[in-house]
Each structure stands twice: as structure tokens, then as C-alpha cells.
C-alpha positions in Angstrom: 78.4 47.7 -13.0 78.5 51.2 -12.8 78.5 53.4 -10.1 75.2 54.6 -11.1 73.5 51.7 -11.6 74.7 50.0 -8.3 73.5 53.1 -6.7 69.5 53.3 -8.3 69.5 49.4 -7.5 70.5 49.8 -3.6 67.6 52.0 -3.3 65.0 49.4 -4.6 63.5 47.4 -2.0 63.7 44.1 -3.2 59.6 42.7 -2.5 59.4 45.9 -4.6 62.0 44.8 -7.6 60.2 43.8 -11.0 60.1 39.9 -10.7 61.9 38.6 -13.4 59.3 35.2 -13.7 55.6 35.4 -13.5 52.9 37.1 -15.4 54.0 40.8 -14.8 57.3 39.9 -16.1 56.0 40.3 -19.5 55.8 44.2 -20.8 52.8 44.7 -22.7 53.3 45.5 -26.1 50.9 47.8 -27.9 49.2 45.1 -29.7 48.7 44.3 -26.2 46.8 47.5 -25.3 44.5 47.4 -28.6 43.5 44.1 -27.7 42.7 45.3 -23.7 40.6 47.7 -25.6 39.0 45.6 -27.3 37.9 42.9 -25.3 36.5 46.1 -22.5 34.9 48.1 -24.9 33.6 45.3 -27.4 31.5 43.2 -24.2 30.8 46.2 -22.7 28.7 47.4 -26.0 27.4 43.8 -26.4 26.3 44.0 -22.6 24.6 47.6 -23.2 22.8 46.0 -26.4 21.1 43.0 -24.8 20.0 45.6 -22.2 18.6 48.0 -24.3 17.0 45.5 -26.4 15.8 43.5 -23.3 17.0 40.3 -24.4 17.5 37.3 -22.5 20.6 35.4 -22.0 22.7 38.1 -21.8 25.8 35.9 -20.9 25.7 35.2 -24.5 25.7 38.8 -25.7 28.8 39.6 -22.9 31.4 36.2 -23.8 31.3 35.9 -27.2 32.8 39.2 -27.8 35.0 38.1 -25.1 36.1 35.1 -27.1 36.8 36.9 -30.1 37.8 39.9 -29.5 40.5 38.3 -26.0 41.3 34.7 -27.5 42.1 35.3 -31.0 44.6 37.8 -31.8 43.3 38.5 -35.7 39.9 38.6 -37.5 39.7 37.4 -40.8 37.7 35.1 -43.2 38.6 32.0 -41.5 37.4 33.0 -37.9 34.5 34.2 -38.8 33.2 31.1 -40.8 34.4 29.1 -37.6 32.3 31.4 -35.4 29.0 30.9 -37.9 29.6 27.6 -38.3 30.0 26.8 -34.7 26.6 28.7 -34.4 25.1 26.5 -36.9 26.0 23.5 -35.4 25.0 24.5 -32.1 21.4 25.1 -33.1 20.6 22.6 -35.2 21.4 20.0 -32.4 20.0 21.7 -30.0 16.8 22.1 -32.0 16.9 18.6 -33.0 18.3 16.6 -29.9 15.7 18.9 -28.1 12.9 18.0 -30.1 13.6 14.6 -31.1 15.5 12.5 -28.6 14.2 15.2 -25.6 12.3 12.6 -23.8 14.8 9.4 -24.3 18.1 9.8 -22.3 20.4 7.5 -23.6 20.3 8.3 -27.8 20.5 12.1 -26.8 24.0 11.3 -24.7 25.0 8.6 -27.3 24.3 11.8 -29.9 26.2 13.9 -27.3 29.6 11.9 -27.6 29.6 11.9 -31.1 29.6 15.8 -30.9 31.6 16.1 -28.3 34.4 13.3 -30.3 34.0 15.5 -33.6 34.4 18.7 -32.0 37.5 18.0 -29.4 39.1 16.7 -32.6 38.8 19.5 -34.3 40.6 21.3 -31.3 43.1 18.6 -31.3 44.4 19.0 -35.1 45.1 22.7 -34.6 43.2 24.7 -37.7 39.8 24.5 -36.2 40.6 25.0 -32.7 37.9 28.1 -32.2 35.4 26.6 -34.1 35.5 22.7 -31.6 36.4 25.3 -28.3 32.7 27.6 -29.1 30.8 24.4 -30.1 31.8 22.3 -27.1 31.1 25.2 -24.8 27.6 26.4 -26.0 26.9 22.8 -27.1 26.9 21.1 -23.6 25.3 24.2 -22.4 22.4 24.5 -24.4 21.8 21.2 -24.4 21.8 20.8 -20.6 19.6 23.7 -20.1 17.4 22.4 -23.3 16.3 19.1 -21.5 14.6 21.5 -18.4 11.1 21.9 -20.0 9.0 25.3 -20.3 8.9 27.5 -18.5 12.2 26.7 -16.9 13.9 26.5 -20.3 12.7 28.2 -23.8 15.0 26.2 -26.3 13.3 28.4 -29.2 14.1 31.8 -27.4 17.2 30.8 -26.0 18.5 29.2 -29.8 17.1 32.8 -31.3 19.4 34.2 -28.7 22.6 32.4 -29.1 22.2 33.5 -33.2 21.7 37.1 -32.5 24.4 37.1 -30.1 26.5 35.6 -32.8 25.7 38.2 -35.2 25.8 40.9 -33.0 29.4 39.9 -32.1 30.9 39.4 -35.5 29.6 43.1 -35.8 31.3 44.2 -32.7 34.4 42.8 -34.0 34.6 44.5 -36.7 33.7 47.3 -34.6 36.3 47.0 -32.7 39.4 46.2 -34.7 38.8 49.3 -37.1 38.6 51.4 -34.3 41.6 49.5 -31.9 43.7 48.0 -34.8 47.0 46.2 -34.0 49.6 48.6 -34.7 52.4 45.9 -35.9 51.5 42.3 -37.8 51.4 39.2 -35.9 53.3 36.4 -36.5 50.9 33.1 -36.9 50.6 30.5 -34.5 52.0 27.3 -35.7 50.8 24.5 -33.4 53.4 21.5 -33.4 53.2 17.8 -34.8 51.3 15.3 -32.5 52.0 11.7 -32.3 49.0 9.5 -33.4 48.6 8.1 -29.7 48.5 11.5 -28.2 45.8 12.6 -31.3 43.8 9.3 -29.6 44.5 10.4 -25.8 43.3 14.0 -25.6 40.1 13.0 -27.7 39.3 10.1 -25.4 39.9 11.9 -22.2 38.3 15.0 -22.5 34.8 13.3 -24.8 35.0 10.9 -21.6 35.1 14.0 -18.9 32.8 16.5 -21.1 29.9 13.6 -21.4 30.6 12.6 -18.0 30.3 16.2 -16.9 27.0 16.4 -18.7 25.5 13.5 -17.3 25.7 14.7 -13.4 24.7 18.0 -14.0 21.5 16.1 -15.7 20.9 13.7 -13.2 21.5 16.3 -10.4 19.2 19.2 -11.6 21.9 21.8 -11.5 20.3 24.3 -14.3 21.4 27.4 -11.8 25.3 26.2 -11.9 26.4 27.6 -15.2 29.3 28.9 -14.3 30.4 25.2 -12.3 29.4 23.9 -15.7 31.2 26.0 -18.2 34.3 25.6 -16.0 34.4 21.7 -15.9 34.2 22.2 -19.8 36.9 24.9 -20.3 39.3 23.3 -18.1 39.6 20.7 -20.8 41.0 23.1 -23.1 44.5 21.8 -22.8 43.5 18.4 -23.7 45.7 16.9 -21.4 46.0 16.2 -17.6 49.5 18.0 -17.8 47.7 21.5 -19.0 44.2 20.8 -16.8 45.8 21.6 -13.4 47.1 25.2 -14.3 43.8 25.9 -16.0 41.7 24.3 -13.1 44.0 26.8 -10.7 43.9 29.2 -12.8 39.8 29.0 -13.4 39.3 29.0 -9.6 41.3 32.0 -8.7 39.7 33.9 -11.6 36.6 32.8 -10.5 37.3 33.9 -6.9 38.4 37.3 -8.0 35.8 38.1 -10.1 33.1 37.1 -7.3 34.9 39.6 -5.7 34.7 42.5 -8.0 31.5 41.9 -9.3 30.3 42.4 -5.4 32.7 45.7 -4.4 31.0 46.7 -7.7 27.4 45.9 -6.2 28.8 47.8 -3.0 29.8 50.9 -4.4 26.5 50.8 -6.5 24.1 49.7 -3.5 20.4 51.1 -5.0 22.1 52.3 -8.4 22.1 48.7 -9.7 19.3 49.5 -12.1 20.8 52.3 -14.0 22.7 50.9 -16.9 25.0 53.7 -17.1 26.7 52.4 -13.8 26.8 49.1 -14.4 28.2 49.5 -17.7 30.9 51.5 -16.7 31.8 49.3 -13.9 31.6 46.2 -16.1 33.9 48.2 -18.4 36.8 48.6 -15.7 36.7 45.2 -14.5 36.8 43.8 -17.9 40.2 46.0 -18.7 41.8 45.3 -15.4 41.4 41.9 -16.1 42.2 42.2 -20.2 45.1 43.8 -18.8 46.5 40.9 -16.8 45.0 38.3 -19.8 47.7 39.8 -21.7 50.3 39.7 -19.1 49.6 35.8 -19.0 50.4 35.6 -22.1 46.9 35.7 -24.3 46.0 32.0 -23.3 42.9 31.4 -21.3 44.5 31.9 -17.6 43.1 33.3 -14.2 42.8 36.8 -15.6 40.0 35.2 -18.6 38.3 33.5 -16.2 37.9 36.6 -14.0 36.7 38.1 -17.2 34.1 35.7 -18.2 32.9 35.8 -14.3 31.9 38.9 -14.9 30.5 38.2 -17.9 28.1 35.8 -16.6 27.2 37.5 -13.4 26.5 40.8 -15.2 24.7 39.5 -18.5 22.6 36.2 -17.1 21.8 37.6 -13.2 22.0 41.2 -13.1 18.4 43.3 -13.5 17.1 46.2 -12.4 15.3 43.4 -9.5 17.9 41.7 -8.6 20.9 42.3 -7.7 24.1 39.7 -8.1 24.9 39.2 -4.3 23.6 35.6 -3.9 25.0 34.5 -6.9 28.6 35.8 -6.6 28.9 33.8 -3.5 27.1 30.7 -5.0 29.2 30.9 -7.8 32.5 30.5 -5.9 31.6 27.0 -4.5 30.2 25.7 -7.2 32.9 26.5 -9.4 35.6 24.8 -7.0 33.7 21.6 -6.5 33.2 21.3 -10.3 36.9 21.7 -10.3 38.1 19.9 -7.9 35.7 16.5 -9.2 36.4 17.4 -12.9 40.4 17.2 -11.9 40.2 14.0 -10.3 38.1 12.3 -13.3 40.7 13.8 -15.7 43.4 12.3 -13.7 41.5 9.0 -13.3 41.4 8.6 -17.2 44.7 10.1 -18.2 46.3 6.7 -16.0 44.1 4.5 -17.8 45.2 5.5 -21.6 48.9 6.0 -20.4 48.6 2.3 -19.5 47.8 1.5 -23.3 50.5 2.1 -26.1 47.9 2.8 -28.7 46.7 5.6 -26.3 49.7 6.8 -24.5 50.3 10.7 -24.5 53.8 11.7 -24.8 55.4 15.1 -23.5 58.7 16.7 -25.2 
């Protein structure tokens, strides 16, 4: 070592040093930065849209870009006939569980497993990952907030909603990556070979959780927990009870942060709530302070997409020029980490049981 470099080291304190492990570890590339862009700007004009149009469920019109424009990397053909048909499907059965098997419980969750089977298989097998990850997550939504009957719930208004916000996002997409376009190509994500048994395991385990999830937030009239809902879903996205404690940790302190934001942001607005030119600006920075560590993690969906779609949901489904988010920042907190915490302990509870069983048994390299 030279002389030199021994000498700029000394002076470094060393809690200051650049960790060599951990998020920040990572320098972001500028495929990095275009994405950041992305992902702030792109929900950011969703969230002005649904505004300015007056639209309800305005969570729909703030994630979705979110998913598209933060989760996957590219936009071509094949995403965007997973996105429409992942729309499809979730309307139709909302529509038609809604309306048909709305008043008997036990055919609409008997319907509900099938879905949920089809779709976390479709995650499972790789190709068709986005199009099972959107269908599970609007699908147990909708349907839960479907069986709450009007006025509490319009399915018609809220299905016409999830459709335009569909559209609308495709369009922002496009929006978006001709104005931030990756500066180098990507190299394509090759998920590996699975073992039959571990194909059976993750399908069984997380159908088991999802339905099971969707069952108690039926039975206990939780249709203001959306958030504790959408996390015991998207903590499943591993599959496996391996992956679903670093997503369960990482959905609670993402959570937790964005509570936090979201009210310093209602601070610093106080009466100024209600003008959109505010809020949309601080939406905008806490959405690319957050992109920004999304891509430090690694593009997966870690503590710094959960902060993000915090702030999605606080800003699109409870913010109005009436109300302000105070309540429901600190609600949201606790309801999220005793979702998590339960939805953990079921996940653990069932990956014992199918490890016990060859046919079922999920192995680890």
C-alpha cells in the first residue's frame, strides 16, 4: 500500500468507511437512476391523474405504475399482455364471484383457492411471474372488499377503476421509458430449475396462507386494513418460508418508514394538504428517496418497495382535500406488524408439515 493511500485511509473514521456488505454497498448504475426516475415521476403523474379526474381508489392509479415501472426492469410485448391479462382476470371474477357466489361463503373461497392455486403457479414456473404476482394481489383484494355490500363497497365502480388504472399505467410506461430509457441493455433474468417437490411446496404453502389470509380478514370485518392485507399477501412472494422472513422484515420496516414520511410530509404541509401541487411534490421525493434505496437492494421487492407502496396507499386511497392521513399512518403501522407477525407463524406452521412429506419437501442449494 502506498504511502498515499495509507495516508487518505487513516483519515476516514471508520463508522464513516463505505461498508463493504449491505444495501449501500452496491453503486447504482445509470440504469439504476432511469429506473429511480421512473418509478417517482411515473406514480407521481398517475397520482396527479386520479386527482384531477376525481377518481376513486386512487391506490390503484399510485402502485401499478409502481409495479411496472420499479419491479420489472424492461417493457415489452410480453409484460404488457401479462399486465392486461391479469386485469382481465381480476374483473371477470370479481364481477362474477361478486355476483354469483356473493351471498354463499364456502363456493366463493372453494373458487378462491382455485385462483389462488393457478396463479401462485404461474409465479412458481418463472415466465409468468408478474402476471400470478398482480392477479394474487388485486384478486384477494377486490374480492375481500367485493363481499362488503353498497354503500361500503361499489364492486362496479371499483372494477371500472382497477381497468382505467390499468390503462392509464401501461400509458405511463410508455411515458416513461421514452423519456428515462435505460442507457445500456439488460441482461435477462434466467430463473433456475426447480425440483418437482419444491414446484408442489411453494404452491401448497402460499394457496394455504393466501386463502387462509382471506378468510380472517372476512370473518373479522377488516375492510379498513388494506395495507395489513396486501402485506400478508406480498410477503408470500418468495414462495418459501426461507425468503418470507426477509420480506416480512423487510415489509415492516418499509412500512414503518413510510408511516413516517407520509406524516413529516403532513407536518411540513399542516393546512396545505389540499393543494395538489404540494402533495404531489412531496409524494414525488418520497417516492425517489425510496426508488433510490429499491435499487441499492438490489431491484427485488425489499424494505425500500414497501416504503414506496406505503406511500402509495396512504396518499392515493386516504388522502383528500378533508382528510388528512394522520390516523391512518399510525393505524397502518400496527396493523401491518400483526398481519406479519401471524402470517409468519402460519407460513412456518405449513412449511414443517410438507417438509415432513417427500412428495412435498422443498429443497435449498
Amino acid at each position: 500500500m502506498s504511502t498515499k493511500r495509507l495516508f487518505k485511509v487513516s483519515l476516514l473514521p471508520r463508522r464513516y468507511r463505505p461498508s463493504a456488505t449491505g444495501p449501500y454497498a452496491k453503486t447504482l448504475s445509470a440504469n439504476d437512476v432511469q429506473m429511480c426516475l421512473r418509478a417517482a415521476f411515473g406514480s407521481t403523474l398517475g397520482f396527479i391523474i386520479c386527482k384531477l379526474m376525481n377518481w376513486n381508489y386512487g391506490a390503484f392509479f399510485v402502485i401499478y405504475p409502481m409495479l411496472l415501472l420499479a419491479l420489472v426492469p424492461v417493457l415489452n410485448g410480453h409484460v404488457i399482455r401479462q399486465f392486461l391479462a391479469s386485469m382481465l382476470l381480476i374483473s371477470f371474477s370479481t364481477l362474477f364471484v361478486q355476483g354469483v357466489l356473493g351471498d354463499r361463503p364456502i363456493p366463493m373461497i372453494m373458487t378462491a383457492i382455485v385462483m389462488f392455486a393457478i396463479l401462485f403457479r404461474c409465479m412458481s414456473q418463472g415466465p409468468y411471474f408478474l402476471f400470478g404476482a398482480l392477479g394474487i394481489t388485486g384478486l384477494s383484494i377486490q374480492l375481500h372488499f367485493a363481499s362488503y355490500p353498497y354503500p361500503s363497497t361499489h364492486v362496479s365502480d371499483m372494477v371500472m377503476s382497477n381497468i382505467a388504472a390499468t390503462f392509464v399505467t401501461i400509458l405511463i410506461a410508455m411515458l416513461m421509458h421514452t423519456f428515462f430509457p435505460d442507457t445500456e441493455p439488460r441482461s435477462p433474468r434466467k430463473p433456475p430449475p426447480k425440483p418437482a417437490s419444491n414446484l408442489r411446496h411453494e404452491i401448497i404453502l402460499t394457496t394455504t396462507v393466501a386463502t387462509l389470509s382471506f378468510i380472517v380478514f372476512q370473518i373479522l370485518d377488516l375492510k379498513s386494513s388494506l395495507s395489513a392485507q396486501m402485506a400478508s399477501i406480498l410477503i408470500l412472494f418468495p414462495l418459501n418460508w426461507h425468503g418470507a422472513g426477509k420480506a416480512a422484515w423487510n415489509r415492516a420496516v418499509g412500512t414503518l418508514i413510510g408511516c413516517n414520511v407520509g406524516l413529516l410530509i403532513q407536518f411540513v404541509l399542516l393546512t396545505h394538504s389540499n393543494m395538489l401541487l404540494f402533495v404531489s411534490f412531496g409524494l414525488w421525493f418520497s417516492i425517489m428517496l425510496f426508488a433510490r434505496h429499491h435499487a441499492h437492494e438490489g431491484g427485488g421487492s425489499g424494505a425500500g418497495f414497501g416504503a414506496m407502496t406505503t406511500m402509495a396507499i396512504l396518499f392515493g386511497q386516504y388522502l383528500t382535500p378533508t382528510q388528512d392521513l394522520v390516523y391512518n399512518a399510525l393505524y397502518r403501522f400496527t396493523s401491518v406488524s400483526v398481519s406479519v407477525v401471524l402470517t409468519l407463524l402460519v407460513i412456518y406452521l405449513m412449511h414443517v408439515l410438507l417438509n415432513r412429506f417427500e412428495a412435498t419437501r422443498l429443497y435449498i442449494d
